[in-house]
N, C-alpha and C positions, 0 to 999 in steps of 0.2 A: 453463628460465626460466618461471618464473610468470607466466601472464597478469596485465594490466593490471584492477582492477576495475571493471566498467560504473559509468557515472553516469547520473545523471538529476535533474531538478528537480522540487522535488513542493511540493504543497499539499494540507493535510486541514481538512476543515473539516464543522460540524456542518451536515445537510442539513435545513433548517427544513419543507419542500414540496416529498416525493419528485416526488409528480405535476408539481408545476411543474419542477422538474431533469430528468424528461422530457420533458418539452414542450419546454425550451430544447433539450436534445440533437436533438430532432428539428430545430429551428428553426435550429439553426447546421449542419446538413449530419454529426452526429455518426452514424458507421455504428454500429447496434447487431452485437455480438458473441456474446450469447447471456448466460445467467444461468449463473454459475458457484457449486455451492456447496464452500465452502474450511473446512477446520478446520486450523489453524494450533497448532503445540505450541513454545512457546517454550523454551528453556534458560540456565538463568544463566550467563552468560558476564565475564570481565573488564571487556570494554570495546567498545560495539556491541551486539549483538543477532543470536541463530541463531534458526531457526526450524527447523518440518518444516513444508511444507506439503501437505496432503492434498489432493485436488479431484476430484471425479469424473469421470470420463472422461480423465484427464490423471493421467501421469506423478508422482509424487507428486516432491518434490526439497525440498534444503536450501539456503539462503537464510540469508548472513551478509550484515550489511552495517550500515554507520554513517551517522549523519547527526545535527546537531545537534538538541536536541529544542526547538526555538522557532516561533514560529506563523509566519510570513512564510515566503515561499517558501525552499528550502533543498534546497543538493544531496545525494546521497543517492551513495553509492558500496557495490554491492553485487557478490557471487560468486553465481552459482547453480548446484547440483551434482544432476544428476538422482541419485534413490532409486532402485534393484529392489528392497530388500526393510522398507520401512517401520518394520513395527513391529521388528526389530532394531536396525536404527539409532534408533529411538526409544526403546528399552528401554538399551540401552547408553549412548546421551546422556544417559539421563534417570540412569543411574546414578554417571553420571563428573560430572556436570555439574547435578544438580535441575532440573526441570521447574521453569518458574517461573512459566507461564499459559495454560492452552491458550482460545484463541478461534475460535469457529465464526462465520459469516456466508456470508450471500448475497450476492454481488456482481455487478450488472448491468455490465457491460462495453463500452466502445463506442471508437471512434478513430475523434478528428478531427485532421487533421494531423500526423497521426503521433504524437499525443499521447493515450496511455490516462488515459479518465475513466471511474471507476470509483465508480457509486452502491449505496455498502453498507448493508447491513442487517445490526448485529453484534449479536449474543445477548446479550443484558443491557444492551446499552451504547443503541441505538434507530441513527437511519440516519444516512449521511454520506457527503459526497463528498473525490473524492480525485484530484486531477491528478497526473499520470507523463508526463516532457516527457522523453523520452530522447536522450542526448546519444551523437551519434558521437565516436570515439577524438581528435579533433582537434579538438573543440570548445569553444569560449572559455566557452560556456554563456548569451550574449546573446540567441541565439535562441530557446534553449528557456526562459528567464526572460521575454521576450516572450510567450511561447505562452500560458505558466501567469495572466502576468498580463491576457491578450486573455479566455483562461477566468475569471476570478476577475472581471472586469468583467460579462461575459455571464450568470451565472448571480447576479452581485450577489450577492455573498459581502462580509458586513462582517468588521469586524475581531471585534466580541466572537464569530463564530462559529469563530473557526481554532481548530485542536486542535496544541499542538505536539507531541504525543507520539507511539508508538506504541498500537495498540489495547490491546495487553498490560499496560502503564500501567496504565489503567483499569478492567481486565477488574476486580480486585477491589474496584476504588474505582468507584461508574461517576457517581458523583458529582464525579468529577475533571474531568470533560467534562460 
């Protein structure tokens, strides 16, 4: 039987004042986790979006998953399959399927309430944050829609700054964002 795909509720939005997106995480009790750098290789897929994603010190893994691409918060249902041998499964994907964007970034990482807030720095595109309100197997999604929008208050996130897309979207447009 096939597992069930995780959910979660997210929000991306353009970060105007990393230093001030620090200062509020410190202000609201948010634990920092460390700086993480990720290269991301995306692959054309029918419907959704795969990834690889690379990260240093970490397990490299693939990453399918869907979610509407609109700016307001929005759930997100993904699979994640750890890699052991990256650039194969990268070479073979990219053969069967075209690479469709690779994107690089730094991503400060922090959880507050169970919810990863993730202040990026993506190569070409400039900085952003990005709520991950993770939903247990049984949940209706009210609480993790609260989280995101208690974060979206806190950090004063307007509307012209939401990004509905994924990074890869823009990687070649970055005028898109």
């Amino acid at each position: 039987m096939t597992p069930l795909p995780a959910r979660n509720i997210e929000l991306k939005a353009r970060d105007r004042d990393r230093m001030r997106s620090l200062a509020i995480c410190d202000d609201i009790g948010a634990e920092p986790q460390g700086v993480l750098s990720q290269l991301d290789t995306y692959f054309e897929v029918p419907h959704g979006r795969l990834k690889l994603r690379e990260e240093e010190g970490s397990r490299p893994h693939l990453i399918a998953y869907e979610r509407p691409d609109r700016v307001e918060e929005r759930e997100s249902r993904y699979r994640i399959v750890d890699v052991d041998e990256p650039e194969g499964v990268k070479a073979a994907l990219g053969a069967a399927l075209d690479v469709r964007e690779v994107v690089a970034k730094e991503r400060r990482l922090f959880l507050w309430e169970g919810v990863r807030i993730h202040l990026d720095r993506v190569d070409g595109l400039g900085d952003f944050i990005e709520f991950e309100a993770v939903a247990d197997a049984g949940s209706d999604l009210s609480r993790e829609e609260a989280q995101v929008a208690r974060l979206r208050e806190a950090f004063e996130i307007e509307d012209a700054d939401l990004v509905a897309g994924s990074y890869c979207d823009a990687a070649g447009e970055p005028s898109a964002y």
